[in-house]
C-alpha positions as CSV (number, residue, x, y, z in Angstrom):
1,X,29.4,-23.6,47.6
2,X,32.5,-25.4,46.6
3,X,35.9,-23.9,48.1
4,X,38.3,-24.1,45.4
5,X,41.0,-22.4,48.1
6,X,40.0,-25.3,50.6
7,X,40.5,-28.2,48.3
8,X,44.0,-27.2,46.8
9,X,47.2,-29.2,47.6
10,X,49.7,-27.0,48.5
11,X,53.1,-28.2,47.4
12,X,56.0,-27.1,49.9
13,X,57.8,-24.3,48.5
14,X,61.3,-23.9,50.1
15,X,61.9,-20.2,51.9
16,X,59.2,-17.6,51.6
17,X,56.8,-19.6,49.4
18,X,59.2,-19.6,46.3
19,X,60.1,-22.6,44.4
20,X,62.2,-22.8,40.9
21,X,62.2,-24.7,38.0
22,X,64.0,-24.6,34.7
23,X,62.6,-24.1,31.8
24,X,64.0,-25.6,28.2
25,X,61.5,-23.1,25.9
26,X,63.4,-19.8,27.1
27,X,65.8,-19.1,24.1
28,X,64.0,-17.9,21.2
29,X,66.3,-20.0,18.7
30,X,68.2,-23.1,19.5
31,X,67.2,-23.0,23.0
32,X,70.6,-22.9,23.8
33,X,70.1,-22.4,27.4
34,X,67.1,-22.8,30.4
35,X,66.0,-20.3,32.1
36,X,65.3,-20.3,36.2
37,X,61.9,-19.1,36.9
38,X,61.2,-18.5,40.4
39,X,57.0,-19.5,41.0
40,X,55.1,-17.1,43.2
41,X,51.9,-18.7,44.9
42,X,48.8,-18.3,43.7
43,X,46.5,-15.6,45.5
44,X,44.3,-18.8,46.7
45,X,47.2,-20.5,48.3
46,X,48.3,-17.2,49.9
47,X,46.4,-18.4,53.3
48,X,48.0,-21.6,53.4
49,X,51.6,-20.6,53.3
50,X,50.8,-17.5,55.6
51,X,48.8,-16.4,57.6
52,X,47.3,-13.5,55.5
53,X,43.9,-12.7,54.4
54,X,43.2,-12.8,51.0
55,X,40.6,-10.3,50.1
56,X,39.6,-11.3,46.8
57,X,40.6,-14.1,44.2
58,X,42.0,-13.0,40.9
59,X,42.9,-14.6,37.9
60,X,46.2,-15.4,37.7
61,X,47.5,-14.0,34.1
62,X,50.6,-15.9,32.9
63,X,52.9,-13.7,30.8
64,X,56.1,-14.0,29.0
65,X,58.1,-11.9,27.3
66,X,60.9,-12.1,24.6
67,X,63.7,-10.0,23.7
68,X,66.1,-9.8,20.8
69,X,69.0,-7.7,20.4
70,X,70.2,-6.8,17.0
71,X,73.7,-4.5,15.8
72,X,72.8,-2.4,12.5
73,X,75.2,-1.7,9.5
74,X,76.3,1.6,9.5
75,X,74.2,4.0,7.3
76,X,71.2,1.4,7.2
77,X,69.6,2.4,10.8
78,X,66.4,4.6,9.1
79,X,66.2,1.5,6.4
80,X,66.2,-1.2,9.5
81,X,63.9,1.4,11.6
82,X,61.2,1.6,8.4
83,X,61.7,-2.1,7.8
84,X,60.8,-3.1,11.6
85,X,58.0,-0.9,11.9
86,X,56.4,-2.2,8.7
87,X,56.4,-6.0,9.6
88,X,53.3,-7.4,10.1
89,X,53.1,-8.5,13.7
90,X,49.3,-10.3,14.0
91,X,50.7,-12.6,16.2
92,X,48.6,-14.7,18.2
93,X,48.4,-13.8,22.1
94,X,51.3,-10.6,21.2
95,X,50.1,-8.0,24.0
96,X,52.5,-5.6,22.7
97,X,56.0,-4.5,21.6
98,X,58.5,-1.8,21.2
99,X,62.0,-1.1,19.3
100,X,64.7,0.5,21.7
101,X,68.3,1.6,20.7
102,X,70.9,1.6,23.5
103,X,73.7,4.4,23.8
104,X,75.9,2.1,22.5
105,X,74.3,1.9,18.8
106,X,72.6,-1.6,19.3
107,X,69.1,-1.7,19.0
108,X,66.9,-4.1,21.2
109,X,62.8,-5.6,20.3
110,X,61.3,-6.8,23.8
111,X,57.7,-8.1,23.4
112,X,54.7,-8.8,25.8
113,X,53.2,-12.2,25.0
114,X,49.7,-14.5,26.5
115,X,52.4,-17.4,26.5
116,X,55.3,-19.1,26.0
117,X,53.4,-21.4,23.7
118,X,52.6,-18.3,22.0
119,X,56.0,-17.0,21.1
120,X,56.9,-20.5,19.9
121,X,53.7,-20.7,17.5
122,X,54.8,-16.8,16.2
123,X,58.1,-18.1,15.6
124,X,57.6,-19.2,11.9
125,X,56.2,-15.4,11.0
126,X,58.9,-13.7,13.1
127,X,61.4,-15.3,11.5
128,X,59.8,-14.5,8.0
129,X,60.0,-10.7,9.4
130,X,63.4,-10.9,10.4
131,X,64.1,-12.0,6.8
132,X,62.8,-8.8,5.2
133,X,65.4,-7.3,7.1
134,X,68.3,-9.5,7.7
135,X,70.8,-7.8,5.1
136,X,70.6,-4.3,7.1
137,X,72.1,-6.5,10.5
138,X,75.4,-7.0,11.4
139,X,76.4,-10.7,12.8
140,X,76.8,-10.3,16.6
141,X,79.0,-14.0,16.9
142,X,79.5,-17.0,14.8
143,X,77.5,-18.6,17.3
144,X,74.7,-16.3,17.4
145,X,74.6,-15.2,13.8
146,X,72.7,-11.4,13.7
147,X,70.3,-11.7,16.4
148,X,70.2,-12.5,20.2
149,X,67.0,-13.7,21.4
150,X,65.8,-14.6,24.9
151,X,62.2,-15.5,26.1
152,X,61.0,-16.6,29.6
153,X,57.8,-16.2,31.8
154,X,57.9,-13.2,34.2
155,X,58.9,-13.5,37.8
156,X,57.9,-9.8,38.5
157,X,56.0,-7.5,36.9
158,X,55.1,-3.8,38.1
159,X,52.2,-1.3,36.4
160,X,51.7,2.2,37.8
């Protein structure tokens, strides 16, 4: 039986096993700046950079999430909530999403995604949502216009 473990070149990784990289795709528009991502090791190269046994061999899920802040007009928050929960979202690799508001009146989308390459192909239709309710948003900068989006792979994750 072939080792996959056994035949993987394990690139040096700096202290603990961690390397970074920056990645251009992690602003939603304009990708106005890169994201550091710090890589974990793989469960197979676990053995190699310590000496740990690794019980069992997983698959290694890659997920990314994007966020996108928005400010509301006053007196158009039900409209805007009605209006978000109506778009369609059948995205493509879209694990799921959810709508916050923060104490300070701003409202907030975050989204659990297969991909990066999956936000990027939703970005047409999310844009085309966005639209149905861009005249219930306030513009947040010159520079940002009425939405602030983010989007990078996950460098920790947690489930209970």
């Amino acid at each position: 039986m072939h080792d996959e473990a056994a035949s993987t070149q394990v690139q040096p990784r700096g202290p603990a096993g961690l390397s970074k990289r920056s990645s251009n795709g992690s602003r939603f528009a304009g990708d106005r700046k890169a994201a550091t991502v710090l890589c974990l090791p793989l469960a197979s190269e676990l053995h190699r950079i310590h000496p740990v046994e690794v019980a069992s061999h997983r698959e290694v899920r890659m997920t990314a999430y994007n966020c996108v802040r928005f400010r509301v007009r006053p007196g158009q928050e039900e409209r805007f909530e009605q209006l978000f929960r109506s778009a369609g979202r059948d995205f493509e690799g879209l694990r799921k999403m959810a709508l916050s508001k923060s104490a300070d009146g701003s409202y907030f989308s975050i989204a659990e995604w297969e991909s990066l390459e999956a936000i990027a192909a939703a970005r047409p239709m999310m844009k085309a949502n966005l639209d149905t309710f861009r005249d219930t948003l306030l513009e947040l900068s010159q520079d940002l216009g009425v939405t602030d989006p983010i989007s990078g792979e996950a460098i920790f994750e947690m489930a209970r």
